[in-house]
C-alpha positions in Angstrom: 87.8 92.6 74.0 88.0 95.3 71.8 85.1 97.5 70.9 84.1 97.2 67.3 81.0 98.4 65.3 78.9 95.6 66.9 79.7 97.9 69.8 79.2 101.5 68.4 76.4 100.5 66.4 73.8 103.5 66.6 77.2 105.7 66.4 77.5 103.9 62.7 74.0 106.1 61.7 73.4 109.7 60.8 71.0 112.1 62.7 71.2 111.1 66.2 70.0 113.8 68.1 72.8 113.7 70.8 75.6 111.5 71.9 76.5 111.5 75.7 77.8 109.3 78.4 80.6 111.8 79.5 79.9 113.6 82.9 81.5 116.1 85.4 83.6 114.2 88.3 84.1 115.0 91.4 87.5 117.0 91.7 90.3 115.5 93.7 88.8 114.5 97.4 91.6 112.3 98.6 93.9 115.3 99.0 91.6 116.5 101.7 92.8 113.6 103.9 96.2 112.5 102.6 99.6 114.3 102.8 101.4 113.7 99.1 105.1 112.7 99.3 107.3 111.0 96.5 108.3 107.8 96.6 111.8 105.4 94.6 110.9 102.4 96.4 108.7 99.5 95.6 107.9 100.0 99.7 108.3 103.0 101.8 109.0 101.9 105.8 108.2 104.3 108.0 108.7 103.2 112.4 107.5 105.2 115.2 109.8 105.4 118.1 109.5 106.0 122.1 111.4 108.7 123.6 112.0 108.9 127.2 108.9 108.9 129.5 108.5 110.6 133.2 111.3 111.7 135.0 112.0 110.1 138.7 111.9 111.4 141.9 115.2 111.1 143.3 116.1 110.0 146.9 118.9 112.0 148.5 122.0 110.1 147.6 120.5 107.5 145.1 121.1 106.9 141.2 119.2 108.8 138.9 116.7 106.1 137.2 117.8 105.3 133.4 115.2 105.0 131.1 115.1 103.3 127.4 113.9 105.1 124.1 113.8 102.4 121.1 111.4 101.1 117.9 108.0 100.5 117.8 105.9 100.1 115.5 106.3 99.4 111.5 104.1 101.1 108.6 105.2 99.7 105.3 103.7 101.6 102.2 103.4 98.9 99.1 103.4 100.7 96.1 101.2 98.9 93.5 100.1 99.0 90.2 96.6 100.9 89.1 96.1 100.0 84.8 93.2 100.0 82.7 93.1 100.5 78.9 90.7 99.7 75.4 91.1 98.5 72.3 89.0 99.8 69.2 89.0 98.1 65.9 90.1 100.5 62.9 86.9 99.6 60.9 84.9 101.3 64.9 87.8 104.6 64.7 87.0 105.0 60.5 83.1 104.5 60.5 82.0 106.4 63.7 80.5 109.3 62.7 80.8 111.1 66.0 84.3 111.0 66.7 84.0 114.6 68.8 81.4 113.2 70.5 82.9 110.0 71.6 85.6 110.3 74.3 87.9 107.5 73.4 91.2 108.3 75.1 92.8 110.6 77.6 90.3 111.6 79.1 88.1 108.4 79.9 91.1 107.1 80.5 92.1 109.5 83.0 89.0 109.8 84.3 89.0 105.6 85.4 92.0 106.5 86.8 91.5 109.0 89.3 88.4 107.8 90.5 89.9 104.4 91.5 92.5 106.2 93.2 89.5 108.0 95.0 87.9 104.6 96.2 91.6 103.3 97.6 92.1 106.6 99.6 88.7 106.5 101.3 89.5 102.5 101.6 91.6 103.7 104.5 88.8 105.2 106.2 86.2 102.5 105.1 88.5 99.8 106.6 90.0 101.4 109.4 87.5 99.9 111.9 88.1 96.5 110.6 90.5 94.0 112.8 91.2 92.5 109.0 93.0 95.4 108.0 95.9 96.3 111.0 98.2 99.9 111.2 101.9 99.1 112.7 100.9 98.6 116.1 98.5 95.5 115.5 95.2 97.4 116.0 93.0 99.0 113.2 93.1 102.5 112.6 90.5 103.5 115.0 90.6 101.6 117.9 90.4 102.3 122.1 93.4 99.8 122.6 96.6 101.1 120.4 99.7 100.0 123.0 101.8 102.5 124.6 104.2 102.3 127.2 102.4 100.9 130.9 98.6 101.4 128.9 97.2 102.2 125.9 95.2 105.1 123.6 91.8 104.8 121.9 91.3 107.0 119.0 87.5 106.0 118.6 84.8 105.9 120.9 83.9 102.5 122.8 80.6 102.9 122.0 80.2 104.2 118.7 78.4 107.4 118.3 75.8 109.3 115.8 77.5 112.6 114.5 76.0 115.4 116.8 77.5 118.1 119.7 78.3 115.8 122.3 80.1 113.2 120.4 82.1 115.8 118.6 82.9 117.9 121.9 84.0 114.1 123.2 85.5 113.5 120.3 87.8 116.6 120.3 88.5 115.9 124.2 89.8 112.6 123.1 92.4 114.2 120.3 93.5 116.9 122.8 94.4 113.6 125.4 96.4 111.8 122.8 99.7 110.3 124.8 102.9 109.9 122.9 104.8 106.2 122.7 106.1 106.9 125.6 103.1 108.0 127.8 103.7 111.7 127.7 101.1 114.0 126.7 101.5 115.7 123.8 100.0 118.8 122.1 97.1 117.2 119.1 94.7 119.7 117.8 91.6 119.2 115.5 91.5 120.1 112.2 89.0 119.1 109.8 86.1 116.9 109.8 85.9 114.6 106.8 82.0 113.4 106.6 79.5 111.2 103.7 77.3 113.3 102.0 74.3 112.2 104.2 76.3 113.7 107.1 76.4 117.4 105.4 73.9 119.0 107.2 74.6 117.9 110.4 78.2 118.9 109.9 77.4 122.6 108.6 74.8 123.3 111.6 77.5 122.0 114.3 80.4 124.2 113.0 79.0 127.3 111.3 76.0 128.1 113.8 77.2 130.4 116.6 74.2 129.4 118.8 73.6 125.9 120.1 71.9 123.1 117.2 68.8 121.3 118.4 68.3 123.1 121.4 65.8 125.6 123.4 68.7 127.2 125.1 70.5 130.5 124.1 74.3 129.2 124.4 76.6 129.9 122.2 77.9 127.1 119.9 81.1 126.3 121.9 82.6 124.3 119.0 82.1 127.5 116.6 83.3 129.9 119.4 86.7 128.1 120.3 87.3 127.7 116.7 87.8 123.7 117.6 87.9 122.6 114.0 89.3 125.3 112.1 89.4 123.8 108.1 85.5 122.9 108.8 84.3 119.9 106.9 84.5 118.1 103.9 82.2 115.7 102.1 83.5 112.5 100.7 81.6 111.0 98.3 83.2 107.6 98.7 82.5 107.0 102.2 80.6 103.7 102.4 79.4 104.2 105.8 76.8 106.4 105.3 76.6 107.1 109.4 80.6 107.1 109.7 82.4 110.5 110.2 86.5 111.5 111.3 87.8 113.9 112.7 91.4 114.6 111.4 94.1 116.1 113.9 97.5 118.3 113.5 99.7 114.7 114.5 102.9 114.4 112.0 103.1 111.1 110.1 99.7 110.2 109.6 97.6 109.7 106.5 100.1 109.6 103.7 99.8 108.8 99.9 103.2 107.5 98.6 103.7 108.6 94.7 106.1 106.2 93.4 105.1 106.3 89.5 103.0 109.6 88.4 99.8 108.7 85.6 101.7 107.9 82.3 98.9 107.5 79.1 100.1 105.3 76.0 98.4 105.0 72.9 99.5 103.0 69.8 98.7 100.7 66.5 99.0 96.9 66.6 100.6 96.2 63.4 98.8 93.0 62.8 95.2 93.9 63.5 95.5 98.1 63.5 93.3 97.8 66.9 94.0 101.1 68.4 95.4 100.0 71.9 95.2 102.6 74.8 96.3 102.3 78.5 96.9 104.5 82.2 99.0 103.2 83.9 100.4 105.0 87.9 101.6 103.6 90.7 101.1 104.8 94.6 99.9 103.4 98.2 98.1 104.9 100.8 98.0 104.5 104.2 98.4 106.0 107.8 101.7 105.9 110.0 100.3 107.6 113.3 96.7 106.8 114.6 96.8 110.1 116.5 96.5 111.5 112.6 92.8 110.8 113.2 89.4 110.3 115.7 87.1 108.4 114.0 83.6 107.2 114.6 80.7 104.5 112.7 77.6 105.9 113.9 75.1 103.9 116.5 72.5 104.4 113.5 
C-alpha cells in the first residue's frame, strides 16, 4: 500500500512544532556473538569430523589396535532473503512540507534492515534450547546429550541455573571439560559472557569485583582473579529470555554468520503511477557449527 497524503496528513499543514519518529539504534550486537565469513553459495556445508581416539596398550608381541577417524555431523547454512521497501505517491513526496524532517529512504530503510538481522542472530540463542530447532548432531544447541564417540557432552546444565558465582564457576568447569568427537580432551577456554539487559548487574558485580558478590567473607573474586572470562560481558537487547545467559568459548567453527549478498538499496519511479518505489534487500544465515562454541543456560527463575 503506498503512503499518500491520507497518510502524511498533519505533514500537509504549516507550523507544526516538531516532526519526529526517528530514534538512535542500538549499534551492531550480533557481531559480539557471530564470526563474519563470505559466502557464493545458496548453502554453505560445513561437517565435523573424528580423529583418532586413545591409544592401546599393547601386549608383548600383539597387533597394534587400528582405529577409524571419519564424518560426523552436518551444519548446512541456508542463505535467505531479508526485503522490505515503501511506496509514496508523488502528490505525498510534492506536498510534504517537511521533507528534512521525514526520513523516507536509506536510512529507515537501512535501519529495518539491520535490526531484523539483529532478531535472527539472537534467534540462535533464543532457540537453541528448543528440540524444534536441531544443530548437526540432532540435539539443540545447548544440550547435556550431544554424541561423541562411547558417550556424550552437555554444554548446558541439567538443571537449569539462575546467573550467579556458582553456576558461572560450574559453568566454566564444564567449557574447560569439553571432549573432542573422538573423546579426547581438548583445550576450550571462556571468553565472553553474552547476557539480557536484566542480567547487567549481576554480570558486572561477578566479573569486575575483586572481592566475593553477596557474601560476608573476605575472598577474593576467583572468577576476577584468574581472569576466567577475559572480553567480560555484553548485553543483548534481543534476548527473549529475560533469565537466560551464555557463556561463549575459544572452540573454532562455532557461531557463524554466512554473508552471501551484502545490503543493496534501490530507489526508482513507476512510470505509470510516479509512486516512488524503494527497497533493501541482503541476503545471509546464521547459525552454529560446534556446540563447544558455547555454554549456555535459561535461568530456574
Amino acid at each position: 500500500m503506498a503512503i499518500n497524503t491520507t497518510a502524511i496528513r498533519d505533514l500537509l499543514r504549516p507550523g507544526l512544532a516538531a516532526v519526529f519518529g526517528d530514534y538512535p539504534m542500538y549499534p551492531g550486537q550480533w557481531s559480539e556473538i557471530f564470526e563474519k565469513h563470505t559466502s557464493d553459495k545458496a548453502v554453505e556445508i560445513e561437517v565435523e569430523v573424528k580423529l583418532l581416539g586413545l591409544a592401546q596398550i599393547k601386549a608383548e608381541g600383539a597387533s597394534t589396535a587400528y582405529g577409524e577417524m571419519g564424518q560426523r555431523y552436518v551444519t548446512n547454512y541456508v542463505n535467505r532473503y531479508t526485503s522490505i521497501g515503501f511506496i509514496i505517491t508523488r502528490q505525498a513526496i510534492k506536498d510534504n512540507l517537511y521533507q528534512s524532517s521525514f526520513p523516507l529512504q536509506a536510512k529507515a530503510l537501512r535501519q529495518s534492515m539491520e535490526q531484523t538481522k539483529e532478531v535472527l542472530g539472537a534467534s540462535v540463542l533464543n532457540n537453541g534450547f528448543s528440540a524444534s530447532f536441531p544443530i548437526g548432531d540432532g540435539q539443540p544447541l545447548f544440550s547435556t546429550q550431544h554424541p561423541i564417540e562411547n558417550g556424550v557432552v552437555a554444554n548446558t546444565f541439567t538443571v537449569q541455573a539462575d546467573l550467579n558465582e556458582t553456576s558461572l564457576q560450574d559453568a566454566i568447569v564444564g567449557v574447560q571439560r569439553f571432549r573432542d568427537a573422538a573423546g579426547l580432551r581438548i583445550m576450550t577456554k571462556p571468553t565472553k559472557l553474552i547476557v539480557p539487559a536484566e542480567l547487567q548487574w549481576t554480570a558486572t558485580r561477578l566479573l569486575q569485583s575483586q572481592f566475593r558478590v553477596d557474601t560476608a567473607n573476605n575472598d577474593i573474586n576467583a572468577i576476577y582473579n584468574n581472569s576466567a572470562v577475559p572480553q567480560g560481558h555484553r548485553v543483548n537487547m534481543f534476548l527473549t529470555d529475560t533469565n537466560s545467559w551464555f557463556l561463549l568459548t575459544d572452540a573454532p567453527n562455532g557461531f557463524k554468520y554466512y554473508e552471501r549478498e551484502a545490503l543493496e538499496t534501490d530507489v526508482y519511479t513507476d512510470f505509470d503511477t510516479d509512486n516512488l518505489k524503494a527497497k533493501a534487500i541482503e541476503r545471509y544465515s546464521f547459525g552454529c557449527s560446534n556446540f563447544r562454541a558455547g555454554w549456555g543456560s535459561q535461568g530456574a527463575s
